[in-house]
Backbone of each chain as ProteinMPNN parsed JSONL, in Angstrom:
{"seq_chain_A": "XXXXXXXXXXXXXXXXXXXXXXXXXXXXXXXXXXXXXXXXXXXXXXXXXXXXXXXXXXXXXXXXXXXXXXXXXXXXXXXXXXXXXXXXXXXXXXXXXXXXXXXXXXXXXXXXXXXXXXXXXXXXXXXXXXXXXXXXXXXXXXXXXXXXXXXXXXXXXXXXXXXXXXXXX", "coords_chain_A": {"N_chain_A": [[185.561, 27.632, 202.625], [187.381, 26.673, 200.153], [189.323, 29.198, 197.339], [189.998, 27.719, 195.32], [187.529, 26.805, 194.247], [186.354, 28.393, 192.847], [187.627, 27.843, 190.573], [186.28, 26.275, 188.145], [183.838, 27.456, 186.468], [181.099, 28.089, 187.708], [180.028, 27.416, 190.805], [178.455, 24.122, 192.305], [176.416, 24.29, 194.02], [174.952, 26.811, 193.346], [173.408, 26.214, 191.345], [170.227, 26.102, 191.727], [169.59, 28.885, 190.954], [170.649, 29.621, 188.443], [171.542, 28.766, 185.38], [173.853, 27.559, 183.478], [175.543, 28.564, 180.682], [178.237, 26.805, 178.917], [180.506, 29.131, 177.274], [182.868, 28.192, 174.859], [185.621, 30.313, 174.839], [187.869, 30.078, 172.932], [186.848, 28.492, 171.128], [186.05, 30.441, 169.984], [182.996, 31.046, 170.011], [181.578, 32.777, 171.286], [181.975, 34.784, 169.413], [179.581, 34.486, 167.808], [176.712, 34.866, 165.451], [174.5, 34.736, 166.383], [175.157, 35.173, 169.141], [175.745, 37.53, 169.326], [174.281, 38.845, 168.206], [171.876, 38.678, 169.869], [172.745, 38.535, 172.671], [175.428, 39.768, 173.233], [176.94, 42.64, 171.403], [179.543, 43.015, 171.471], [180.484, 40.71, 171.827], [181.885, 39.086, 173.985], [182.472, 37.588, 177.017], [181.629, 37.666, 180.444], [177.666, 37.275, 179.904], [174.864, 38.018, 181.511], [171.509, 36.637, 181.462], [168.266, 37.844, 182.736], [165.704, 35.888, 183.306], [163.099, 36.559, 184.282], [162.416, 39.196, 183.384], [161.228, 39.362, 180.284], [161.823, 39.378, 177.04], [161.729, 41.419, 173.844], [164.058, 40.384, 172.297], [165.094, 38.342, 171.401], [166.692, 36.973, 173.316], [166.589, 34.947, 176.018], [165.695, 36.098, 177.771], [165.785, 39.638, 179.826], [169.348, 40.569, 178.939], [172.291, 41.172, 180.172], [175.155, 42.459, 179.406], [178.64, 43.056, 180.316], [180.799, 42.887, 182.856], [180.903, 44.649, 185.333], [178.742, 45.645, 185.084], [176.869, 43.596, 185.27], [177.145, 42.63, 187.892], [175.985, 45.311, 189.238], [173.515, 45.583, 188.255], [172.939, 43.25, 189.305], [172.902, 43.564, 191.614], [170.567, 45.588, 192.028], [168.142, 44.907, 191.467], [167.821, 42.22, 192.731], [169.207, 42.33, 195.243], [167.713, 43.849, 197.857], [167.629, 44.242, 200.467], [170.426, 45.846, 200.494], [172.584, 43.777, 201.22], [175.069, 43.219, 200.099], [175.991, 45.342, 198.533], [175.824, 48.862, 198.321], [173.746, 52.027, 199.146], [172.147, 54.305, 197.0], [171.475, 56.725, 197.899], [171.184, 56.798, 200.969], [173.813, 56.178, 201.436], [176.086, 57.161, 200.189], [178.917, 58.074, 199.681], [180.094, 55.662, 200.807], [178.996, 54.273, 198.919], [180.053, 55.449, 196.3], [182.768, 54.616, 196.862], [182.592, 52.127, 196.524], [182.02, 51.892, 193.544], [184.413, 52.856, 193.101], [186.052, 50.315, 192.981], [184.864, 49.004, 192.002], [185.518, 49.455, 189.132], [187.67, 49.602, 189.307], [188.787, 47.066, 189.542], [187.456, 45.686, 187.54], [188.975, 46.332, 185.64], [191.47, 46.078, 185.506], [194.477, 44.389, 184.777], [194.268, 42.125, 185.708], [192.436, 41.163, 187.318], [190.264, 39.303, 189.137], [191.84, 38.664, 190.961], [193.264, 40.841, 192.029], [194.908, 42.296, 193.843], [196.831, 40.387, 194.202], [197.321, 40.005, 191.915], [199.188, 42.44, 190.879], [201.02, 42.225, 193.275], [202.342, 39.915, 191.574], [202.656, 40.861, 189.161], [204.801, 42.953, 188.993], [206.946, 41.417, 190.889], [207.402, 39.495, 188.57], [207.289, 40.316, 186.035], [208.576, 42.946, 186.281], [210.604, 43.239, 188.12], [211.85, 40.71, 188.004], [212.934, 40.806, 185.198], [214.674, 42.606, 185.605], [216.839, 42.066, 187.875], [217.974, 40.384, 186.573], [219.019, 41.85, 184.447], [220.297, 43.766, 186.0], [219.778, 46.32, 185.851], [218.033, 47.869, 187.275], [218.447, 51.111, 188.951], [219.091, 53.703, 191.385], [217.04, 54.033, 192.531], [214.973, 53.846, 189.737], [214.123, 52.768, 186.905], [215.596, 51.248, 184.446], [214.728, 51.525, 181.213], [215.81, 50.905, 178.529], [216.694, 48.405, 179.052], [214.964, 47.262, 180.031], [212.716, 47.157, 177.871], [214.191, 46.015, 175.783], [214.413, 43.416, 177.098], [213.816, 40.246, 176.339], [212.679, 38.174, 177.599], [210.715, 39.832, 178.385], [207.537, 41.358, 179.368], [207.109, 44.044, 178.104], [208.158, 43.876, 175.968], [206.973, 42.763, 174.578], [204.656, 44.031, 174.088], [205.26, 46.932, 173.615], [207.393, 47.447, 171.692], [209.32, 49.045, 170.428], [211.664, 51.396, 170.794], [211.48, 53.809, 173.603], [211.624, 57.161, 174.387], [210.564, 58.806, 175.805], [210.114, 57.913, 178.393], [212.438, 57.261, 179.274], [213.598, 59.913, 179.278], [212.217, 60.767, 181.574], [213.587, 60.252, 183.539]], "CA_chain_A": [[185.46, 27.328, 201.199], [188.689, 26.687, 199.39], [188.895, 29.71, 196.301], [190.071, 26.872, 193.893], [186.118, 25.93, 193.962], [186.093, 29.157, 191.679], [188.116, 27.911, 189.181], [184.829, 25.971, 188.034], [182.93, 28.474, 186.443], [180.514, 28.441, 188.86], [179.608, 26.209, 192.267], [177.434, 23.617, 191.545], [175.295, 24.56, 194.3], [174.319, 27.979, 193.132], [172.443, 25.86, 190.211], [169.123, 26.215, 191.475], [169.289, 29.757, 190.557], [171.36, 29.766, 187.425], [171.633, 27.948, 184.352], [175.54, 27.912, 183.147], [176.021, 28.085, 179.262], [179.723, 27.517, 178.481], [180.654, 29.523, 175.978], [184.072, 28.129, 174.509], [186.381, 31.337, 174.168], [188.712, 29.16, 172.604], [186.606, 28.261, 169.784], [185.481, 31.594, 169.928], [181.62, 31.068, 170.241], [181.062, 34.164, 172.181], [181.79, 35.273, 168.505], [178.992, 33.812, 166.448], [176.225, 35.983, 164.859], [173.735, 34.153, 167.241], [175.854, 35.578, 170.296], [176.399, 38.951, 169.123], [172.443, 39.6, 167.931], [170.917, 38.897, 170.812], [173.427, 38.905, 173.701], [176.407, 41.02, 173.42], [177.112, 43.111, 170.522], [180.602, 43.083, 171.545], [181.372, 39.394, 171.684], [182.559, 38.945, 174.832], [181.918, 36.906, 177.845], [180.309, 36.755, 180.594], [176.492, 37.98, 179.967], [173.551, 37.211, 182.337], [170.203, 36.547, 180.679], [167.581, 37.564, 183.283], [164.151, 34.984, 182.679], [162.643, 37.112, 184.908], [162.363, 39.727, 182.514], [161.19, 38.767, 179.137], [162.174, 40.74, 175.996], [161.525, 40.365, 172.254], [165.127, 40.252, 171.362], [165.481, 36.409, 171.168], [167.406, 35.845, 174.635], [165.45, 33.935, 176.876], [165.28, 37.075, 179.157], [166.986, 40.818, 179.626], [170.751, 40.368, 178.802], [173.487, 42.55, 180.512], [176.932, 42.532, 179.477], [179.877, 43.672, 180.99], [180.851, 42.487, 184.652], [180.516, 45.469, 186.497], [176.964, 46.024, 184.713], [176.409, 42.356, 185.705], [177.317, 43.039, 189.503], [175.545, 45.998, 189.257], [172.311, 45.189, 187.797], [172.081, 41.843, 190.5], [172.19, 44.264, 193.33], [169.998, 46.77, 191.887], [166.976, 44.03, 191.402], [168.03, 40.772, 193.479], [169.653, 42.857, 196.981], [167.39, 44.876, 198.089], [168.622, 44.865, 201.303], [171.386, 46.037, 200.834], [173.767, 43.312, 201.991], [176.492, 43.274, 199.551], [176.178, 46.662, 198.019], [175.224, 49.967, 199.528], [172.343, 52.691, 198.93], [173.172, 55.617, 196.868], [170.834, 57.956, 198.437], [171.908, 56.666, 202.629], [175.619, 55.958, 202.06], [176.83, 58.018, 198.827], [180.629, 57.79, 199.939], [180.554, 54.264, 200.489], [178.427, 54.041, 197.183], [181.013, 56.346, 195.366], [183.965, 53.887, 196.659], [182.054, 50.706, 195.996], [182.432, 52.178, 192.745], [185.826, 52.95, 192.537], [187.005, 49.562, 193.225], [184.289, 47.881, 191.073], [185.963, 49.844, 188.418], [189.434, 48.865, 189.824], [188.842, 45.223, 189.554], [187.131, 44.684, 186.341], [189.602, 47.089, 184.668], [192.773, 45.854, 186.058], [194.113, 43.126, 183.622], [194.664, 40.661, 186.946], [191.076, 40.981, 187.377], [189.678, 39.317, 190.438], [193.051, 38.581, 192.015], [194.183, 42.203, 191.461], [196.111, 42.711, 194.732], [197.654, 39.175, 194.184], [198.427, 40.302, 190.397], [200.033, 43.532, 191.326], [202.173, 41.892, 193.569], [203.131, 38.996, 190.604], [202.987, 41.871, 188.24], [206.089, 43.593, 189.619], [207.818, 40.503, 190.445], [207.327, 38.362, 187.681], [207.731, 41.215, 184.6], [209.443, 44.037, 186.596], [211.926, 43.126, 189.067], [212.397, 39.535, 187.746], [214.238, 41.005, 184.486], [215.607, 43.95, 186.039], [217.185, 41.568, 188.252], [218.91, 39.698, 185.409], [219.886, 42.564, 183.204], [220.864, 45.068, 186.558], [218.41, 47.212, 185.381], [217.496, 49.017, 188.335], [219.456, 51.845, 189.578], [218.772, 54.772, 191.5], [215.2, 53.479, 192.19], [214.201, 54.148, 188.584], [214.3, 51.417, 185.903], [216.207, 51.444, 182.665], [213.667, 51.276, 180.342], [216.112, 50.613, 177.874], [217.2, 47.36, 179.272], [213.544, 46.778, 180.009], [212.249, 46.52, 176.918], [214.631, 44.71, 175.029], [214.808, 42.016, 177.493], [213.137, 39.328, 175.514], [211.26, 37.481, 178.315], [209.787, 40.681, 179.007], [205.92, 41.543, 178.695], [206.917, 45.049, 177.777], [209.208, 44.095, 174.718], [206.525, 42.071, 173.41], [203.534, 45.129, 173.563], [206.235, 48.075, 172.924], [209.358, 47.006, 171.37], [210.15, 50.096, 170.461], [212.26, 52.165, 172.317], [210.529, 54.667, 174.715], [212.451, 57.881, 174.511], [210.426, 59.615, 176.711], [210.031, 57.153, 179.375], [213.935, 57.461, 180.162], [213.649, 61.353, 179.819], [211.651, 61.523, 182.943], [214.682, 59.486, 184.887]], "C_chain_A": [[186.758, 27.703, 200.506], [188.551, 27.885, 197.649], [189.174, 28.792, 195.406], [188.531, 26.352, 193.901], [185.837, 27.077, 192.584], [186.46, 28.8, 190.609], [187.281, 27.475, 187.961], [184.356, 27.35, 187.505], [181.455, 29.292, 186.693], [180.43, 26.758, 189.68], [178.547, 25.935, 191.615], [176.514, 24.564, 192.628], [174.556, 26.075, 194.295], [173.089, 27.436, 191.758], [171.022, 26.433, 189.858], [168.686, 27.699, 190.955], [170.093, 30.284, 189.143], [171.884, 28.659, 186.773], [172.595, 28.724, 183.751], [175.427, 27.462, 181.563], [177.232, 28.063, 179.179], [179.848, 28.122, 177.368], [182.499, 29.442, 175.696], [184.703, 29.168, 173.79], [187.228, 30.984, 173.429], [188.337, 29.012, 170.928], [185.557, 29.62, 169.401], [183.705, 31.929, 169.603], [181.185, 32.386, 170.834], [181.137, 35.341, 170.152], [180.587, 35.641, 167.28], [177.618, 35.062, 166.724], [174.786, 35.72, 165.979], [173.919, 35.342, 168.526], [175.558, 36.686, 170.425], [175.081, 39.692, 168.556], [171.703, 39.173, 169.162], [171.949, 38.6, 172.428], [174.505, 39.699, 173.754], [176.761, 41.568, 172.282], [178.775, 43.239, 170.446], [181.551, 41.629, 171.734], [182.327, 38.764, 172.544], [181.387, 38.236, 175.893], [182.138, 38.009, 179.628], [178.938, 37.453, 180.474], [175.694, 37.26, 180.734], [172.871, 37.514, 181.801], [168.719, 36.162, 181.96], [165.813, 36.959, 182.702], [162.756, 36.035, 183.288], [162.007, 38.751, 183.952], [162.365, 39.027, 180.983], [161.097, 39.922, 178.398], [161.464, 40.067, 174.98], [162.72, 40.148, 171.643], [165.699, 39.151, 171.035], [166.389, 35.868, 172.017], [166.003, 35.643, 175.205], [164.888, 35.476, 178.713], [166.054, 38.705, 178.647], [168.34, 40.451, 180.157], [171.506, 41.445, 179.223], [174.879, 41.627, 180.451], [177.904, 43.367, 179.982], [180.137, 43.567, 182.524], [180.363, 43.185, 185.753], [179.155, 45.942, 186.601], [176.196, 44.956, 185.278], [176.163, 42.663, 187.023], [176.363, 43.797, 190.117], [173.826, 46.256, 188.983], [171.655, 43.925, 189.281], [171.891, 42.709, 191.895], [171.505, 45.454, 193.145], [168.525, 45.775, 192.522], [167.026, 42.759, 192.44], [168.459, 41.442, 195.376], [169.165, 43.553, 197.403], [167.394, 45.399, 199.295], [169.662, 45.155, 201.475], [172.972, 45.262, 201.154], [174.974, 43.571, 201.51], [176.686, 44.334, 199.008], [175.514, 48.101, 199.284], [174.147, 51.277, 198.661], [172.828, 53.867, 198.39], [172.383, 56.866, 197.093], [171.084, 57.977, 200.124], [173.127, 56.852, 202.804], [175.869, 56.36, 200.691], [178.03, 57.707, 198.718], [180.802, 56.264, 199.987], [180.106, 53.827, 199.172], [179.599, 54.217, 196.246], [182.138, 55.073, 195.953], [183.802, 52.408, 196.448], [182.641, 50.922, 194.503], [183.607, 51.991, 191.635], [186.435, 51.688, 192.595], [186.351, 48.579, 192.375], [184.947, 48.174, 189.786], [187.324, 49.509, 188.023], [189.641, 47.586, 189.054], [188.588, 45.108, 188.247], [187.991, 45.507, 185.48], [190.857, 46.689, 184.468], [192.822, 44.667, 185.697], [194.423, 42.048, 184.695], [193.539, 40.664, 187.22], [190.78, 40.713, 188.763], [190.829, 39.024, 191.436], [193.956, 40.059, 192.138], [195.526, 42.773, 192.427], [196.805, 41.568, 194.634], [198.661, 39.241, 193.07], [199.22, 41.023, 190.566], [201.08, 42.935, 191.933], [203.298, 40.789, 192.496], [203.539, 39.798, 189.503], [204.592, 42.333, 188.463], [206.821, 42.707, 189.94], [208.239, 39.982, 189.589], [207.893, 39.497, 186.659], [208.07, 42.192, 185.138], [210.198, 43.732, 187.136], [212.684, 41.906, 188.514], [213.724, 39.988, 186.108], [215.062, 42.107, 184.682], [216.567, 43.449, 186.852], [218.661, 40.854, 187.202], [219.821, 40.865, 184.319], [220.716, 43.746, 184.407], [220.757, 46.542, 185.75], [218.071, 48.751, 186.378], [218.654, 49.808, 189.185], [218.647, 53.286, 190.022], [217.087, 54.846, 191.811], [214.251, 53.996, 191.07], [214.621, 52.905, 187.682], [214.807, 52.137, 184.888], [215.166, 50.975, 181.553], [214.228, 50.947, 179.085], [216.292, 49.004, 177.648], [215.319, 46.717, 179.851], [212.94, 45.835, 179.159], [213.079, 45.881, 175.848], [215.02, 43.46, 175.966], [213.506, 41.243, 176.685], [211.841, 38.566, 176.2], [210.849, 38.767, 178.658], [208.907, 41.08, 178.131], [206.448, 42.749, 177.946], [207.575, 45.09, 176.27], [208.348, 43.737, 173.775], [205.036, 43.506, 172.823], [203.911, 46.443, 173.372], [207.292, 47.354, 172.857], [209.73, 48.222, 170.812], [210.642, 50.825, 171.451], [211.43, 53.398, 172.612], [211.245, 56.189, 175.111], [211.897, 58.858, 176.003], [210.538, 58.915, 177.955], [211.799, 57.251, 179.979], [213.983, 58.598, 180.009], [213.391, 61.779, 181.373], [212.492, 60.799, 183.807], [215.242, 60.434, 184.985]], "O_chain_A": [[187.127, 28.864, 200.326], [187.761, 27.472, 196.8], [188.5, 28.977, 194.393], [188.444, 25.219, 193.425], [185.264, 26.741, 191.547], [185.899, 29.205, 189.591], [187.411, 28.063, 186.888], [184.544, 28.338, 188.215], [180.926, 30.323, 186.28], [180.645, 25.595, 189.339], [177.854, 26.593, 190.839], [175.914, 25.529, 192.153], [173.721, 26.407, 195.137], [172.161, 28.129, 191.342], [170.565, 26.909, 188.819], [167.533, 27.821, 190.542], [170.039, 31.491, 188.905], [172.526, 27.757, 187.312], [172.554, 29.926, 183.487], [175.26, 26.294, 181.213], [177.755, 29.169, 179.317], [179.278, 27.649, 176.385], [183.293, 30.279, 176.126], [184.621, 29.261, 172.565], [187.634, 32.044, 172.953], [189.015, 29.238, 169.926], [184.557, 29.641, 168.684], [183.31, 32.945, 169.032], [180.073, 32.795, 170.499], [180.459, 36.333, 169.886], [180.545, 36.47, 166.372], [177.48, 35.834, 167.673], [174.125, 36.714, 166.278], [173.07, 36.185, 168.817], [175.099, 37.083, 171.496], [174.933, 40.913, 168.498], [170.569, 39.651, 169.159], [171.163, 38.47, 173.367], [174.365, 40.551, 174.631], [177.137, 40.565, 171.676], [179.269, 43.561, 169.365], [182.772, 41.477, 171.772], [183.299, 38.102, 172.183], [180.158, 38.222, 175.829], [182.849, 39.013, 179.658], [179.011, 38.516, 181.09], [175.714, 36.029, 180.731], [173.003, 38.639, 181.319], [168.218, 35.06, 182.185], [165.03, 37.519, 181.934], [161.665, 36.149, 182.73], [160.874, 39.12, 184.26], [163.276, 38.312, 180.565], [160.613, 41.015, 178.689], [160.895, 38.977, 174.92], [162.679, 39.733, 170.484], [166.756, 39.063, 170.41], [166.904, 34.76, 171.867], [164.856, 36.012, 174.953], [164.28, 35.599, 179.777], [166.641, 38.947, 177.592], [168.594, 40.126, 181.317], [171.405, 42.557, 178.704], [175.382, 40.68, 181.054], [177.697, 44.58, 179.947], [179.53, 44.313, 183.292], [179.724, 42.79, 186.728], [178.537, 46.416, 187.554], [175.069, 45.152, 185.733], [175.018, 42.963, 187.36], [175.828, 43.452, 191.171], [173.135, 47.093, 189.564], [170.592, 43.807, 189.891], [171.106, 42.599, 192.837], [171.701, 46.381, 193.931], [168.014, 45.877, 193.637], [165.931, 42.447, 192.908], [168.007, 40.983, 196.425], [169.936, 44.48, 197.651], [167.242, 46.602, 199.505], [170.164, 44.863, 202.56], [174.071, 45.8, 201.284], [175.883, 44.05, 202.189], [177.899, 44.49, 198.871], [175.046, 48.176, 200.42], [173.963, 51.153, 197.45], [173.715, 54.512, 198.949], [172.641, 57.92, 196.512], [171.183, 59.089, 200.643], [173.672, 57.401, 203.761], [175.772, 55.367, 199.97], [178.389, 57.068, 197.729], [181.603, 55.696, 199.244], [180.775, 53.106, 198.431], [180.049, 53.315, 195.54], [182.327, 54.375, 194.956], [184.728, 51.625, 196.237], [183.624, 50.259, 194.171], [183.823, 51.545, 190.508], [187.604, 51.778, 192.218], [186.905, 47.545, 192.001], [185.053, 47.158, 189.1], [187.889, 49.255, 186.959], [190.464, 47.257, 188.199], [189.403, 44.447, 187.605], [187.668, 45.354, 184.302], [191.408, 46.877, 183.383], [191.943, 43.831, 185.905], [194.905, 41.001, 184.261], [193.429, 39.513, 187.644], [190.941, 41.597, 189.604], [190.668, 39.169, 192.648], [195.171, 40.147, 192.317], [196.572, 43.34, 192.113], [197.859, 41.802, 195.225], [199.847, 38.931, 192.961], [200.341, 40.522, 190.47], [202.154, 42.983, 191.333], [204.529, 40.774, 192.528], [204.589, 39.569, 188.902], [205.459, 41.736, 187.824], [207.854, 42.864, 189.287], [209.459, 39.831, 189.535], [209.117, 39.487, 186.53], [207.898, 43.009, 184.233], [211.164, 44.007, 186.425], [213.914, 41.908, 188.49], [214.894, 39.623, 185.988], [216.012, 42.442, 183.975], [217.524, 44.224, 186.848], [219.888, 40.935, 187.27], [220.865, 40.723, 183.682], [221.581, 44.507, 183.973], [221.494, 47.414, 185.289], [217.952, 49.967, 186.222], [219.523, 49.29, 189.885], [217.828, 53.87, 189.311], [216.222, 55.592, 191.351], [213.119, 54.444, 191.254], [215.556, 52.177, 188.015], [214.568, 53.288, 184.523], [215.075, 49.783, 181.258], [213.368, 50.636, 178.26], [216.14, 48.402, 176.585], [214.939, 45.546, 179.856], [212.678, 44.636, 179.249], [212.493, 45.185, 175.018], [215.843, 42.621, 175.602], [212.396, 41.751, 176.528], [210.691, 38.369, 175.809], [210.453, 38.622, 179.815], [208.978, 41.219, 176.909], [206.22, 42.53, 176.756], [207.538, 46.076, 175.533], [208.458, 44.013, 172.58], [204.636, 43.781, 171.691], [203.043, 47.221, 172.975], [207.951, 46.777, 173.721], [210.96, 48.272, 170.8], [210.26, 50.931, 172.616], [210.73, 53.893, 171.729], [211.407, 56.332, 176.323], [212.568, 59.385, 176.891], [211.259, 59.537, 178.735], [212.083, 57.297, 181.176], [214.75, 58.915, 180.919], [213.937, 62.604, 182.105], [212.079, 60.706, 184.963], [216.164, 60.525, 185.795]]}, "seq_chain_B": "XXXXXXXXXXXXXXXXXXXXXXXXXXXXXXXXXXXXXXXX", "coords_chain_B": {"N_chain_B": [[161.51, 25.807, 195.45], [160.374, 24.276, 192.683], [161.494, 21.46, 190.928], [160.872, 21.172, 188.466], [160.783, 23.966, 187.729], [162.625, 27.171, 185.85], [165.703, 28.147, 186.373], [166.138, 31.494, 187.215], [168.254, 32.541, 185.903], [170.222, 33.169, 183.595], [173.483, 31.962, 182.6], [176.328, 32.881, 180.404], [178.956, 32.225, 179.895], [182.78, 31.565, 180.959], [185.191, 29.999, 182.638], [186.873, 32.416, 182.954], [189.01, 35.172, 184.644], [186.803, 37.202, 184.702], [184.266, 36.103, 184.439], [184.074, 34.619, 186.707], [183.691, 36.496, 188.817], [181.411, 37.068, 188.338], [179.814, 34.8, 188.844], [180.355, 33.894, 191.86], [179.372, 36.235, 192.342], [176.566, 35.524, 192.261], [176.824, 33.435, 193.64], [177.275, 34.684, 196.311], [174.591, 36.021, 196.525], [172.703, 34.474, 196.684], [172.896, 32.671, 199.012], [172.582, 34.499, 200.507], [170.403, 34.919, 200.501], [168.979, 32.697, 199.49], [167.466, 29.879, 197.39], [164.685, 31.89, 196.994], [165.597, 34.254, 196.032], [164.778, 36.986, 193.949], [163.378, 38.946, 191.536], [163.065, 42.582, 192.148]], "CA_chain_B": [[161.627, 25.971, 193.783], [160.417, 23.411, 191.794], [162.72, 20.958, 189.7], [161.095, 21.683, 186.769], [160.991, 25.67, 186.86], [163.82, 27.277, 185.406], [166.722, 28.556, 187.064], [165.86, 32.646, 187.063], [169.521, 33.389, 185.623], [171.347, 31.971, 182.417], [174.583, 33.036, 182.418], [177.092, 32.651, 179.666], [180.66, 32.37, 180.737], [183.734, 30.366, 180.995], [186.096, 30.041, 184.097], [187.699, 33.677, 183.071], [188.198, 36.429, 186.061], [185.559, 38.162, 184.737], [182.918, 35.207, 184.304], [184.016, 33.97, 188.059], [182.993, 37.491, 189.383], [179.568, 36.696, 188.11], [179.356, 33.265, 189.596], [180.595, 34.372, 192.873], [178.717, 37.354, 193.287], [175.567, 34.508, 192.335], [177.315, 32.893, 194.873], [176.621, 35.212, 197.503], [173.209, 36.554, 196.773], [172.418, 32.636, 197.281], [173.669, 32.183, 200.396], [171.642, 35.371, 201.94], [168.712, 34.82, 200.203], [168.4, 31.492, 199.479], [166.423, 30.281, 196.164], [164.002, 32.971, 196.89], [166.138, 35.199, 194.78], [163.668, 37.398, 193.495], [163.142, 40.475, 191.172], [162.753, 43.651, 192.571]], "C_chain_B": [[161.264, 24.9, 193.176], [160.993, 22.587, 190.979], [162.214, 21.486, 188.507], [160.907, 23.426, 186.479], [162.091, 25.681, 187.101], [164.413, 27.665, 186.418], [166.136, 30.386, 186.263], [166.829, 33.213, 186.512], [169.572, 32.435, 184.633], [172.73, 32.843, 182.579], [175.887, 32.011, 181.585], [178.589, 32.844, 179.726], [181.257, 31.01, 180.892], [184.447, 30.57, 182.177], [187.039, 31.198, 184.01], [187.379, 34.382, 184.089], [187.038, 36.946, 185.77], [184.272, 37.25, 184.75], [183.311, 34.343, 185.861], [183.465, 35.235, 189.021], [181.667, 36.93, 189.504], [179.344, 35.833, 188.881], [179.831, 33.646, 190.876], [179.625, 34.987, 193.626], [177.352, 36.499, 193.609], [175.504, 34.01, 193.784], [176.788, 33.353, 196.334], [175.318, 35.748, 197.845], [172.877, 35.117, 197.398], [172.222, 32.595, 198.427], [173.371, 33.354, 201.513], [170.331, 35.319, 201.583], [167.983, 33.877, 199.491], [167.69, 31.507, 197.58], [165.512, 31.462, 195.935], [164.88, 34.476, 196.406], [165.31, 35.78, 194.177], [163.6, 38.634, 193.184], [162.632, 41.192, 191.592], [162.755, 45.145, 191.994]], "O_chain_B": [[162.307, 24.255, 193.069], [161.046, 23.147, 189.884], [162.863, 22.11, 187.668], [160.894, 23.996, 185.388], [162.742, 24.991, 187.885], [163.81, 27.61, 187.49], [165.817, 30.499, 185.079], [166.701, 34.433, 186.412], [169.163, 31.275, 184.658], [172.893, 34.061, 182.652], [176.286, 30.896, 181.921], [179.121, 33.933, 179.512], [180.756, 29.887, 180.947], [184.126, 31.607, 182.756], [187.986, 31.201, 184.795], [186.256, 34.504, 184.58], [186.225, 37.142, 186.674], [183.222, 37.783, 185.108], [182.659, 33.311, 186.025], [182.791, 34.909, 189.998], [181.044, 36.478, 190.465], [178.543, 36.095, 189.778], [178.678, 34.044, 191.04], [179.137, 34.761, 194.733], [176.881, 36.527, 194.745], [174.665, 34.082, 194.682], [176.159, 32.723, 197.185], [174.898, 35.938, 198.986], [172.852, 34.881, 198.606], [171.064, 32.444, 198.815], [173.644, 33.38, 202.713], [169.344, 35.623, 202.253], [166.857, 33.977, 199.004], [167.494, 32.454, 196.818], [165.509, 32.022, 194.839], [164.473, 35.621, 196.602], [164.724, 34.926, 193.512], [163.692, 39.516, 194.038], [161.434, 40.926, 191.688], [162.358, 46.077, 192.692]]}, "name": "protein", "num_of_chains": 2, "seq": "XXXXXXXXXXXXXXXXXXXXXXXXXXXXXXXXXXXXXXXXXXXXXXXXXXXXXXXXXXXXXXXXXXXXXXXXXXXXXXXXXXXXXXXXXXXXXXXXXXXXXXXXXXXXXXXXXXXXXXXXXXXXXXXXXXXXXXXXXXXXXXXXXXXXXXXXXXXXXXXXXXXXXXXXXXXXXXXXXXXXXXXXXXXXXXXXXXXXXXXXXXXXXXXXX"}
């Protein structure tokens, strides 16, 4: 299975068990007062709305937001063997590092490609203008020449200069 | 499963990393446990 089938926001053939609302982030629907009273109070995507559970709060089921709550919730109720998650009273340690990496992933702004981002991370907005400005010396970065390079991410979410950040060179 | 009962999930999401997690992980419960997907 080719991962560009993900780009889809889901395979069709998972249908029979899930009904796909888009919610256009774009036109910011995940915003509306609808959204935000009875599925996420925070206005963000994606929430699952289990049918299976019926509430009175006017989703069509119990709503969990937040990915890792999502993840977390389907293999509490839906896996109960175990397959894709692990038991946190048999395997604790693997529990505890399931954990850490579910934490990893949905935290880490490359998200589900995170070891793919990391590596584009550091190319693309670290080495790529450190490259151009001869930046890097001494295997520490100039953080001066960092952030005022222009194509760089860091100029645009600190443009100020960073005094401490070249102290610790 | 029936055509006309529902699908046991709604899920609200767009093709962002975090709304392809979801569909994924869907993905794989599926595919060990078939429609019979079932609250526990």
């Amino acid at each position: 299975m080719s991962l560009n089938k993900f780009a889809e926001p889901i395979p069709g053939n998972v249908t029979s068990i899930v009904s796909v609302e888009h919610i256009s982030i774009r036109t910011n629907k995940q915003k509306e007062s609808w959204y935000i009273n009875t599925l996420n109070p925070n206005g963000r995507i994606p929430v699952l709305v289990d049918r299976n559970r019926p509430t009175t709060t006017g989703a069509e089921g119990f709503a969990v937001f937040e990915t890792a709550a999502i993840l977390l919730y389907l293999s509490q109720h839906y896996d109960p063997e175990h397959k894709l998650w692990f038991d946190v009273a048999k395997q604790p340690g693997d529990y505890s590092e399931m954990l850490q990496w579910i934490f990893f992933a949905v935290r880490f702004p490359f998200s589900l490609r995170a070891d793919i981002g990391l590596t584009t991370f550091f190319s693309t907005v670290v080495s790529a203008p450190c490259k151009a400005n001869v930046c890097k010396t001494n295997n520490s970065y100039d953080w001066q020449s960092l952030t005022s390079s222009p194509a760089n991410h860091f100029n645009k979410f600190a443009p100020e200069d960073i005094p401490y950040a070249k102290k610790r060179q | 499963m029936s055509t006309v009962t529902k699908a046991p999930f709604i899920l609200y999401t767009e093709g962002t990393p975090n709304g392809k997690k979801v569909s994924v992980y869907l993905e794989e419960l599926k595919s060990i446990y078939g429609d019979k997907v079932a609250y526990e």
